[in-house]
C-alpha positions as CSV (number, residue, x, y, z in Angstrom):
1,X,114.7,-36.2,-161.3
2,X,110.8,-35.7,-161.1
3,X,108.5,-39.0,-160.9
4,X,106.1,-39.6,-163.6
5,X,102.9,-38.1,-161.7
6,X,104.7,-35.0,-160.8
7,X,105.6,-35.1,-164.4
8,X,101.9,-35.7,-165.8
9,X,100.5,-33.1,-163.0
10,X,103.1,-30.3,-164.4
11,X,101.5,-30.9,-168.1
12,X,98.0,-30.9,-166.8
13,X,99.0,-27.4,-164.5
14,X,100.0,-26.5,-167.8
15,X,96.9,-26.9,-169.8
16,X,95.3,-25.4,-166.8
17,X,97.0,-22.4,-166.8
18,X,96.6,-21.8,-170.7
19,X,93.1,-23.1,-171.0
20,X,91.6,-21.9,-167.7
21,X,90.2,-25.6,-167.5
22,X,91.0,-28.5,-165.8
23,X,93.8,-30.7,-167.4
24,X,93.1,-33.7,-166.4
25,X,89.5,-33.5,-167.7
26,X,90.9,-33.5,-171.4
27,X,93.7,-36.0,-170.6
28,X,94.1,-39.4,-172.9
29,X,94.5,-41.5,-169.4
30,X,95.1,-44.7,-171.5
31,X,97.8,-43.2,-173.8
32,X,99.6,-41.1,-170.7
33,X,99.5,-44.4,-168.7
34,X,100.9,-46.5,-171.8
35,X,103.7,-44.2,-173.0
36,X,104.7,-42.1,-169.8
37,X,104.0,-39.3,-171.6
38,X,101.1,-36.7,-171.2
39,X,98.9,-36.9,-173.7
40,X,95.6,-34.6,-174.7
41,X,92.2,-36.6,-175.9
42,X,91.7,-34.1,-179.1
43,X,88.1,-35.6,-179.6
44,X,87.2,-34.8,-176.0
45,X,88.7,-31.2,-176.6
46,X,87.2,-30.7,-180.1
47,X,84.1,-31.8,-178.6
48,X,83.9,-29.7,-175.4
49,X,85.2,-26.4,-177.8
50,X,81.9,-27.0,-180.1
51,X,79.6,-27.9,-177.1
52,X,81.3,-24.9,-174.6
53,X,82.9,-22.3,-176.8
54,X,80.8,-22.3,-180.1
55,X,83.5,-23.9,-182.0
56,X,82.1,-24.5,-185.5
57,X,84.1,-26.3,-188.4
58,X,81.9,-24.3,-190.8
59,X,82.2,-21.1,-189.6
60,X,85.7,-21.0,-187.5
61,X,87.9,-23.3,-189.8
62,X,90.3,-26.0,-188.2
63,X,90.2,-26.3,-183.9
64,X,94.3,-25.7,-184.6
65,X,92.7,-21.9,-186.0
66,X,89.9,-21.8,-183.0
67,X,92.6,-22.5,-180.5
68,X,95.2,-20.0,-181.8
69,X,92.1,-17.1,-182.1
70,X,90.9,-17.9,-179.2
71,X,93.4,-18.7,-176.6
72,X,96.9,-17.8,-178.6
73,X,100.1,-19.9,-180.1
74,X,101.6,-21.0,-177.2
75,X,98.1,-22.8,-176.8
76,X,98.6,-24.6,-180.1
77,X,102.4,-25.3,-179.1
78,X,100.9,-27.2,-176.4
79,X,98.3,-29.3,-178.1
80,X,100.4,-30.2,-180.6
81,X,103.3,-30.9,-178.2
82,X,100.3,-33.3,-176.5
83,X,98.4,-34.4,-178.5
84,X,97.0,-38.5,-179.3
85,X,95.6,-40.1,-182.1
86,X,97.5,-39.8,-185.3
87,X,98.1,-36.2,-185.0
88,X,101.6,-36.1,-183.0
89,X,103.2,-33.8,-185.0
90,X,100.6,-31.4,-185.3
91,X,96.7,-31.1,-186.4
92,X,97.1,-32.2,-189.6
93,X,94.4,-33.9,-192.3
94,X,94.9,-37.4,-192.4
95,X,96.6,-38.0,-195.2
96,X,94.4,-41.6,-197.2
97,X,96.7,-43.4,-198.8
98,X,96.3,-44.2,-203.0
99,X,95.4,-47.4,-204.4
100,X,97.9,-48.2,-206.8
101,X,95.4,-50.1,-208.5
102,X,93.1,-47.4,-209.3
């Protein structure tokens, strides 16, 4: 059975291999460390697309539709496999709950 790091480092070859960037540059270290699971910082990714890549909201729609046009499915398979935040199932809206008063 692998250890954790050999786990973590075979996720961050991963991201490495799809993203022709360095994995562990976009990892969550916190949320890895706390759940033993790899997980990707989307705000640092979103972040270094826009700053690095172009990626605009405006003109290039949702990262999940950068991502797939720029670097393919199986790159969106893998952020969403990976991915923090409220968004573990995917890169979806955030979803604001109704008052039931209003």
């Amino acid at each position: 059975m692998k250890t954790f790091a050999c786990v973590i480092q075979d996720r961050k070859d991963e991201f490495t291999r799809i993203f022709d960037l360095p994995g562990g540059l976009f990892m969550n270290e916190l949320m890895t460390v706390v759940t033993k699971r790899f997980y990707i910082d989307i705000i640092r990714l979103d972040d270094w697309m826009a700053a690095h890549k172009g990626y605009d909201i405006d003109r290039d729609g949702s990262l999940e539709d950068f991502i797939r046009k720029t670097y393919g499915e199986d790159a969106v398979r893998f952020i969403k496999e990976n991915m923090s935040g409220g968004f573990a199932n995917g890169l979806q809206k955030l979803q604001v709950p109704q008052d039931p008063e209003a």
